[in-house]
C-alpha positions in Angstrom: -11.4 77.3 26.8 -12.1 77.6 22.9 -15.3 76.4 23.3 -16.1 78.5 26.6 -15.5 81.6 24.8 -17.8 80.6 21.8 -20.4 79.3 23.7 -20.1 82.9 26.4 -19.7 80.4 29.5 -20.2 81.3 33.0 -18.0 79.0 34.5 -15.4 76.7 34.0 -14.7 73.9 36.1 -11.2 72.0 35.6 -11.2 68.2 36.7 -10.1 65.6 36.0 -10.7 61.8 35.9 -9.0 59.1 37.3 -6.7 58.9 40.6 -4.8 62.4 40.4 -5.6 65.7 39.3 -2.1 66.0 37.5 1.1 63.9 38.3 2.7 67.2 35.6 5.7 67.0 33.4 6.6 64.0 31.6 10.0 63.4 32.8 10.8 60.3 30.4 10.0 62.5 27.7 12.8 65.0 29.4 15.5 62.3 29.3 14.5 61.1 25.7 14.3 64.5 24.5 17.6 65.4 22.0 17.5 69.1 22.9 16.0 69.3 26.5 15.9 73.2 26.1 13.7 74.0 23.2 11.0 70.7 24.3 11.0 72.4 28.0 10.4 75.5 26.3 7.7 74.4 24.0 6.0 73.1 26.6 5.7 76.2 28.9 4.5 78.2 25.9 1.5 76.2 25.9 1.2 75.9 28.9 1.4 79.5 29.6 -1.0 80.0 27.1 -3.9 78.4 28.8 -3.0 80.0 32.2 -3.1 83.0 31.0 -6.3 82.4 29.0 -7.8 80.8 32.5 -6.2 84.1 34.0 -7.9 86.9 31.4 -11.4 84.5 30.6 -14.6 86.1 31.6 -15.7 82.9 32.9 -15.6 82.6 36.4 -12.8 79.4 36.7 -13.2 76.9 39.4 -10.8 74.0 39.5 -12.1 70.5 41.5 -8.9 68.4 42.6 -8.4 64.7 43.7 -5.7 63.1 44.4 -2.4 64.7 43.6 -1.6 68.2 41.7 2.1 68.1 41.1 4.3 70.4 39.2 2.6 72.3 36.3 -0.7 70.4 38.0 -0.4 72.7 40.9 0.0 75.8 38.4 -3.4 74.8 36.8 -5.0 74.5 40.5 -3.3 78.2 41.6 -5.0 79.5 37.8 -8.7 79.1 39.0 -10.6 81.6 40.1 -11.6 79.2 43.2 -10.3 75.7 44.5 -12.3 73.2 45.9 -10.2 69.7 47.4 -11.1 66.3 48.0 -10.0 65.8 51.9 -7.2 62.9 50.2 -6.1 65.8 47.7 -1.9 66.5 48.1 -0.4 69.7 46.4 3.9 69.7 45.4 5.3 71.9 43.1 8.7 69.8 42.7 10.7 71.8 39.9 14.0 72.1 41.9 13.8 68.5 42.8 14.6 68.7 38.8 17.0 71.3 38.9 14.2 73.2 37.3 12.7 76.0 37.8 9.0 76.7 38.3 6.8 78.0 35.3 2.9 78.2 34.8 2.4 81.1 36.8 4.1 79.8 40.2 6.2 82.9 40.3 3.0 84.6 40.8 2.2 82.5 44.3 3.8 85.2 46.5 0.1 87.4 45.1 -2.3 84.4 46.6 0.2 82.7 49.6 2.4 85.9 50.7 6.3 85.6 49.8 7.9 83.2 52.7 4.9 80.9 52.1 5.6 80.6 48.4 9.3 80.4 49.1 9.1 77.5 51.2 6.7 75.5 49.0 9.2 76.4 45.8 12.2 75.7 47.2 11.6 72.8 50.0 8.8 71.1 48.0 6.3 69.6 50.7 3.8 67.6 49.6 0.9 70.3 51.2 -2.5 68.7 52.4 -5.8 69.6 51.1 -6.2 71.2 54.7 -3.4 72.8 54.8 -4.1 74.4 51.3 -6.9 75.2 52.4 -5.1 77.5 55.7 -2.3 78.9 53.2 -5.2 80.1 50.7 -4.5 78.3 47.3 -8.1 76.0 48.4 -10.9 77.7 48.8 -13.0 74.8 50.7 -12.4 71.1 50.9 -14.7 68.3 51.1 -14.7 64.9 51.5 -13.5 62.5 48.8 -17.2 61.0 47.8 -18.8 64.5 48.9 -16.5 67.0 46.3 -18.6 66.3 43.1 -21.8 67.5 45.1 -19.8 70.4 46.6 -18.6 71.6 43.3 -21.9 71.3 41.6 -23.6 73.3 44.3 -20.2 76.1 44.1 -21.6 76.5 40.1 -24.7 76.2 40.7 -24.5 79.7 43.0 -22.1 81.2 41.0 -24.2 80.9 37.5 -27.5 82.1 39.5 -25.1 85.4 39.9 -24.9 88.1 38.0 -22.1 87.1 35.5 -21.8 91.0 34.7 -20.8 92.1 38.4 -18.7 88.6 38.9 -16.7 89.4 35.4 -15.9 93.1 37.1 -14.7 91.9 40.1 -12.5 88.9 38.5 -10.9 91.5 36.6 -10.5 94.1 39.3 -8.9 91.2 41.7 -6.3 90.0 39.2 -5.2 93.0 37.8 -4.8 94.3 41.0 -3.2 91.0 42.5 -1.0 90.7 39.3 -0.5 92.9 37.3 2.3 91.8 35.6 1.5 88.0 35.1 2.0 88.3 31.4 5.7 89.2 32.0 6.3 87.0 34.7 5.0 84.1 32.5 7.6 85.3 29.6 10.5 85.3 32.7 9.5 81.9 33.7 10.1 80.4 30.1 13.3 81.8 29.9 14.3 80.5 33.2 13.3 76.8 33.0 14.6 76.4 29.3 17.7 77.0 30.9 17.2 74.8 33.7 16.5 72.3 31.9 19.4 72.6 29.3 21.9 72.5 32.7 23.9 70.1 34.0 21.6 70.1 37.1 18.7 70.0 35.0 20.0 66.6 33.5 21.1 64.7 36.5 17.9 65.5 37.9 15.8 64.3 35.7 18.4 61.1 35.6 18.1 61.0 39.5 14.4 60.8 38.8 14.1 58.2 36.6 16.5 56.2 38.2 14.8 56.5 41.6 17.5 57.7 43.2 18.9 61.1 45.5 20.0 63.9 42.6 23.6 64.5 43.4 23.9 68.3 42.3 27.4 70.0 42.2 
């Protein structure tokens, strides 16, 4: 995003390589941790850093996801501008599975998916299909597996022969309208999962996790 804003970019397009867009958290690195709290912590800083860079950029941001977008993964996807899916793609926030929390901006799904629909995905954690994204509003189009590289290319391809001046103006009208207090609800959500994750919830879920087994919270 450094290198977006030297170089005055049009778009952005977050991908990623391999078989999932982002599995999120490092949950070993939870267990291992000596103070849970401030790692958890750290983490969301940065994290809510770059969404809120993705959130305030010029650039018009377009994420591309394959396989899985878990956790933090799905708060990268729900940070674009617009979504495109491959047809296999899956979406799961999982946080309470933890006995976390939510942070990178999920708090702010009830702006994109409406309250009750943000609700159910925060608290029950289904694993969402690319097409049923697609109906709730997070994804913007989805496209075949071997056909979503093509797709995307062509989505930037008629964004950039836009006009990037009327495109930045609307971006900011949208979000500011949509969420005009993301910066605060960011700061809220740090709080919250530090907690979390310092709680006795927090740690048998991350146990439960690891050892592949049902959390047994109190």
């Amino acid at each position: 995003m450094r290198q977006a804003r030297t170089d005055d970019a049009h778009v952005v397009v977050l991908s990623a390589e391999g078989r999932a867009f982002s599995v999120g958290g490092d949950v070993s690195a939870f267990a291992a941790a000596d103070d849970v709290g401030v790692l958890v912590d750290n983490l969301a800083d940065a994290l809510h850093r770059t969404i809120s860079d993705l959130h305030r950029m010029d650039a018009v941001v377009v994420a591309v996801v394959q396989g899985i977008a878990a956790g933090a993964g799905l708060s990268l996807v729900a940070a674009a501008d617009l979504v495109l899916a491959g047809a296999s793609a899956r979406f799961t926030l999982a946080y309470t599975k933890l006995g976390f929390s939510p942070d990178g901006g999920s708090s702010l799904l009830p702006a994109s998916l409406g309250l009750h629909r943000a609700l159910r995905i925060a608290l029950l954690n289904p694993v969402v299909t690319a097409e049923e994204a697609r109906e709730l509003g997070l994804v913007a189009e989805v496209h075949p597996d071997d056909e979503l590289e093509a797709a995307a290319e062509e989505v930037v391809r008629r964004l950039a022969s836009g006009s990037r001046a009327a495109q930045v103006a609307t971006k900011r009208l949208l979000r500011e309208t949509a969420m005009p207090a993301a910066e605060v609800a960011l700061r809220r959500e740090a709080v919250s999962i530090r907690a979390r994750a310092a709680s006795p919830d927090g740690r048998e879920g991350v146990a439960a996790f690891l050892e592949k087994r049902p959390p047994k919270f109190p």
